[in-house]
Structure formats: C-alpha cells, structure tokens
C-alpha positions in Angstrom: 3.5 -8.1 -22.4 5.9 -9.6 -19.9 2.4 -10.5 -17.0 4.3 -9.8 -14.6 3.4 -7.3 -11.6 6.3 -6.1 -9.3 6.2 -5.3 -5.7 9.1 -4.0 -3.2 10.2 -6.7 -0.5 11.1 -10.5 -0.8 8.7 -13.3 -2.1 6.0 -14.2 0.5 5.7 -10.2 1.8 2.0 -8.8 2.4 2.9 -6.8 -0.7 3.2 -10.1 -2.8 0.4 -11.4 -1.0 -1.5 -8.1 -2.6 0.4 -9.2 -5.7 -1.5 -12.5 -5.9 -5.3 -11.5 -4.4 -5.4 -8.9 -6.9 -3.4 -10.4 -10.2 -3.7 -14.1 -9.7 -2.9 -15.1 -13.6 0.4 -12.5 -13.4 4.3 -13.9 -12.3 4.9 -11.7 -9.0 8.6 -9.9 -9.6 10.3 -9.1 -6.2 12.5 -5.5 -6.3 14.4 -4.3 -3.7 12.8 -0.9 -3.5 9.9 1.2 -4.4 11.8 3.1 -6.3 12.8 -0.3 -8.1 9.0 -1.0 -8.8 8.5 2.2 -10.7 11.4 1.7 -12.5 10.7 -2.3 -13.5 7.3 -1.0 -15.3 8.6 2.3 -16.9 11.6 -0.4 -18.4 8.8 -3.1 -19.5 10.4 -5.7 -17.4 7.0 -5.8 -15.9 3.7 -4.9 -16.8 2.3 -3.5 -13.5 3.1 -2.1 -9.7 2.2 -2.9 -6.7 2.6 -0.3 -4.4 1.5 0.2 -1.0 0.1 3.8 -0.3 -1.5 3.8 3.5 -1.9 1.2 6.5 -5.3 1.7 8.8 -2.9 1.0 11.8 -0.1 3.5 10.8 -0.7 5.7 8.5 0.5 6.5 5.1 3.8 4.8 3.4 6.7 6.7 3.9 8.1 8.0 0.4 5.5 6.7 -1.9 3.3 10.6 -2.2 6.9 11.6 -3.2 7.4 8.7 -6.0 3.7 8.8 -7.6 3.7 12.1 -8.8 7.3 12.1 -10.9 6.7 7.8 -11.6 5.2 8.3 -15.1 3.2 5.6 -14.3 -0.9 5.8 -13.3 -3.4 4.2 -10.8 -5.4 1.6 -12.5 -7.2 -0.3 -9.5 -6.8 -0.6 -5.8 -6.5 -3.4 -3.0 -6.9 -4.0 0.0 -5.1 -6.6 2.2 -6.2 -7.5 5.6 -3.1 -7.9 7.5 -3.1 -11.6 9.2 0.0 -12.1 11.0 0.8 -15.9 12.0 3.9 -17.6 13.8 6.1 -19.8 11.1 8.4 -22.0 12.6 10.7 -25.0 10.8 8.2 -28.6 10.5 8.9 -30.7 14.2 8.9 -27.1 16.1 6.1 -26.6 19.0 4.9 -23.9 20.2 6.8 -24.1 23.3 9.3 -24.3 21.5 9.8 -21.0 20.6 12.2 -18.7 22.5 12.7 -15.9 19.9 10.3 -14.5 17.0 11.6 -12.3 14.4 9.9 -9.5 12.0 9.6 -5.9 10.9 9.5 -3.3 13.5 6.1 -2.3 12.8 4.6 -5.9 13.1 6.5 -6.6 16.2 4.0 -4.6 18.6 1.1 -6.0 17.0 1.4 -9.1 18.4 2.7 -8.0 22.0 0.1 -9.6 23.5 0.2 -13.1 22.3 4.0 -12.9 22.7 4.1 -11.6 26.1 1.6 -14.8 26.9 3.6 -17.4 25.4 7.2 -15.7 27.0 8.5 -15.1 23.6 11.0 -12.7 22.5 10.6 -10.8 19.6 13.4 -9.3 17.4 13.6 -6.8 14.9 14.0 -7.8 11.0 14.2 -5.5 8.0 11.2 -7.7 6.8 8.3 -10.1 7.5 9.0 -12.4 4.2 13.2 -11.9 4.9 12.5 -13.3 8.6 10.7 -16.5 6.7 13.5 -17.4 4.7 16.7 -16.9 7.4 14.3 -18.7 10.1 14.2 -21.7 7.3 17.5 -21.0 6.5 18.4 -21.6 10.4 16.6 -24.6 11.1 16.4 -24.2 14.5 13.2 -25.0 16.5 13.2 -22.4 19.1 13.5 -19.6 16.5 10.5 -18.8 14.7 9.0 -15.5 12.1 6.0 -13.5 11.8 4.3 -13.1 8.6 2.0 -14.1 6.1 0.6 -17.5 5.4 2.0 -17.0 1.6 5.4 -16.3 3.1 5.1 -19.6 5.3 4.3 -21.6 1.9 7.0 -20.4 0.0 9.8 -21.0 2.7 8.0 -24.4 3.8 7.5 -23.7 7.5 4.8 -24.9 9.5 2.0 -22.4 11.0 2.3 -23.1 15.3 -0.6 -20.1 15.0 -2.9 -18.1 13.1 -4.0 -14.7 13.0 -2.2 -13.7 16.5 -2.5 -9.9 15.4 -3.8 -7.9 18.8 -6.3 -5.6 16.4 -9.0 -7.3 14.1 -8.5 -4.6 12.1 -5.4 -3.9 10.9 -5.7 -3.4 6.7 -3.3 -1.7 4.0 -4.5 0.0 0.4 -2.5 -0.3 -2.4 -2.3 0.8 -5.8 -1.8 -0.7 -8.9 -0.3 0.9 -11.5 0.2 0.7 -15.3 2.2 3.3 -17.8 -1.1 2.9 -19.9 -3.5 6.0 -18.2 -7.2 4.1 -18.6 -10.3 6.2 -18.0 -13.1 3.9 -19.7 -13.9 1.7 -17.1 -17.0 1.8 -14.0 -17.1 0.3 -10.8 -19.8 -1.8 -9.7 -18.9 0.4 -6.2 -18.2 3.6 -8.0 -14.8 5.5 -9.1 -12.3 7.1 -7.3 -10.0 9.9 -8.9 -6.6 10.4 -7.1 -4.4 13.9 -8.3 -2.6 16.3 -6.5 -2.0 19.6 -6.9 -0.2 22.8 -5.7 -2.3 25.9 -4.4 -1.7 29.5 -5.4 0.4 31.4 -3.2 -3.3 33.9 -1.9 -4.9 33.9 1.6 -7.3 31.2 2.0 -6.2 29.1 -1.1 -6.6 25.7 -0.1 -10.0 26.9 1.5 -11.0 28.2 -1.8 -9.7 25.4 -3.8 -11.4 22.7 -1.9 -14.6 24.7 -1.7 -15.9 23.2 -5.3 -16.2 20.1 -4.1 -18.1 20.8 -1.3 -20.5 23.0 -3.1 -20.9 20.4 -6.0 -21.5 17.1 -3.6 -17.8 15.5 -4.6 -16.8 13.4 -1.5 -13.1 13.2 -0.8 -12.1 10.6 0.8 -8.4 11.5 1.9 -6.2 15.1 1.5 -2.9 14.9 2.6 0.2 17.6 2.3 3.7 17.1 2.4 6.6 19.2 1.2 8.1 19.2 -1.9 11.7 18.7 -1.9 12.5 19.5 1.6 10.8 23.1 0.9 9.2 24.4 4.0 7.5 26.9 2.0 6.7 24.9 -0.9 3.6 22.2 -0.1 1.7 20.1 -2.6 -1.0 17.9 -1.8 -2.3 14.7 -2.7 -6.3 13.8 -3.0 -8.7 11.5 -3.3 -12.1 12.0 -4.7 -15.2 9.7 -5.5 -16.1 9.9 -8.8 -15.1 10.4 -12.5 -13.9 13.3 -14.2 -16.5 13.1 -16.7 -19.3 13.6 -14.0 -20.6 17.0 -14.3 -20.2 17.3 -10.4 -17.0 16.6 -11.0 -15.9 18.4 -13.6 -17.5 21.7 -11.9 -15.5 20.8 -8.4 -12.4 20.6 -11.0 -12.9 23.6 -12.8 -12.7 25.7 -9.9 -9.8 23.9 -8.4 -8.1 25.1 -11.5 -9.0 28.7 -9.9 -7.1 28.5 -6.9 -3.9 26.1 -8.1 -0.6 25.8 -9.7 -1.0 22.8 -10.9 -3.2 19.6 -11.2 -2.3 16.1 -12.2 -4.3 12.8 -11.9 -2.9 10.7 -11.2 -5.3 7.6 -11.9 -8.9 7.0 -12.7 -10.2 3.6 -11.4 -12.8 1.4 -9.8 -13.2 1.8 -5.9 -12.4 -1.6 -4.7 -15.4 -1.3 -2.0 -18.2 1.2 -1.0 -17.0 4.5 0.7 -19.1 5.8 3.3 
C-alpha cells in the first residue's frame, strides 16, 4: 500500500480538493492526465483515482466514459464537490487592485458577474490550480487567480473574496476507483451500480433492454451513449442504477438486459454518497 490517491491537474485543483474531502488520511499524487491517473493505480504507484465523471453546470467530462470501460480499474465510492470559486491574489494586494484574473475557460464565465462589477479582466488558463502558482510566481498585485481555497493555501495567496461563483449551485461527481472490484459493502443512502453495455443490433433494442428495469422498480439515475471509437454505427452506453446486483429487483432488470445486449460490464458497485430522488 503506497496511501496515496491520484488525480489529473496541479496540487490545489477542485480535483485535489475531491482528493482531500473524500481521503483525508491518503498523500494526494498530481498526474498530468486522466489517462495518467489510470495508469498510476494499475502501476501501484498509487492506491486509488480520482476521477471526475460529470459537472451539474456542464455536463459530463470529456474522455472519461471512453477511459473507464478499458481502465481495469472499478468504482468504489463517489464524491461530490461543491464548486466554490474565490479571487487569490499575492499578500499586500487589494481588491482594487486587481486589473486581470486568470483561470480555466470554463470557470471564467461563472464569475462574469462579479468581474464585470469590479472592471476586472479575466484571462484564460489551462487550469484553476496552474493560475495559483504562476500568479504567486508573478508577484504582482494587480494580477490575481480563480480557484479553490486549497489551491490559495498551497501557493500562499491571500483570499480578496469568497465564493464569487454567479450560480449557488454549481457541483461535480467523481469517482473513486480501486483495481480491487468490492461488492460487500451498504450504504447508509443506498447503492448505486454503474456498467455499460452494448445493445443487439434488432429494432427497438435499447427499448427492450431498458424495459427490465422499469418493469422491476430499478431507478436509473443517468444513461448516456457515445460512440465507440469514432464508429457512427457502433454506440455503447453507460448507466447508472440504484441498487445492488444481489437485489432480486435487480438481478431480474439484469437478466433481461442480458436479452437484448452484446455485452455488460460493471463497472463498480458502491455506496451512493447522498439520497437520489
């Protein structure tokens, strides 16, 4: 056991953040990709991922429905972070200071409002945690970064404002994953199964295939598609269902997915993190 959990970005990124909420006692390992996550568990430099699946603001992660299935690695648990995006600037600055404020494209908008007030520009960085570090790096006071608190810890700048997010809302999932496959556990808020599967190629297919769990009372809570590699014609879909696959609900809704598909993998059997509706 190395306790260590990896996650894609620099130190101080929401993903880190997710790192530390969830894993407290484990050594967070920054990797340069997602690609480099998967790989640091499957190697044993680090016991667990971190991986970021789906933002309530914008949707799912680009690339990471692709990665899961061909990872070798499984969902164990899930966490949420509530995206709190605050204005980090080098200890003396004021807020009126600040002339420019750099981040990632997508938290740039998010914060329109509360720049446009205070007349301050915002520019583009490949991410959150990276604009920390080169804003401490720069030491000037009319440049500041938006990110997380963590990431204003770990490059010691001061917080000129908290929580400056337009939306109240604004939350990602993500999954944590082991190369150990652990079905024993139960939630105090119930279990979630994720898979995903590939329908037979006969009218009405996915229709039929999703049918069991309708009929047996299995709620899922997300079904998405996308193509498999680069394929228009082939499609396989990814799923999430509450429950486990040794309830007999479950195991019916299953049996006659089996009917209708290619193939089925689950991908993870864990603990809902909070009640689904």
């Amino acid at each position: 056991m190395t306790n260590r959990i990896a996650f894609q970005g620099e130190p101080g990124a929401y993903s880190h953040e997710a790192c530390r909420n969830a894993r407290p006692d484990m050594e967070a390992l920054p990797c340069r990709t997602f690609e480099d996550v998967i790989e640091a568990v499957r190697s044993g430099e680090a016991d667990l991922a971190m991986l970021p699946v789906e933002n309530s603001t914008y949707g799912r992660v680009a690339d990471i429905h692709r990665l899961l299935p061909h990872s070798g690695l499984h969902i164990i648990d899930e966490a949420f972070v509530r995206v709190h995006i605050n204005l980090l600037a080098v200890p003396g600055a004021r807020l009126e200071d600040i002339k420019e404020a750099h981040s990632h494209l997508v938290l740039l908008p998010q914060c329109e409002g509360f720049l446009r007030k205070h007349n301050i520009r915002g520019r583009v960085s490949p991410d959150n945690a990276r604009a920390a570090r080169e804003v401490a790096e720069r030491g000037e006071k009319s440049h500041a970064a938006l990110a997380s608190e963590l990431a204003g810890e770990i490059y010691g700048l001061d917080i000129l404002a908290r929580h400056i997010e337009d939306r109240g809302d604004n939350t990602t999932r993500f999954l944590v994953m082991s190369r150990e496959f652990d079905e024993s556990r139960r939630g105090e808020h119930g279990m979630i199964t994720s898979f995903v599967f590939q329908v037979r190629n006969i009218p009405a297919a996915l229709y039929k295939a999703m049918g069991g769990f309708a009929t047996n009372g299995v709620n899922m809570t997300k079904l998405e598609s996308y193509m498999i590699d680069g394929s228009f014609t082939a499609t396989q879909f990814y799923a999430d269902i509450v429950g486990h696959p040794d309830d007999e609900n479950v195991k019916l809704a299953m049996d006659e997915l089996d009917h209708f598909t290619t193939n089925v993998e689950i991908l993870g059997v864990y603990p809902a993190a909070r009640p689904r509706g």
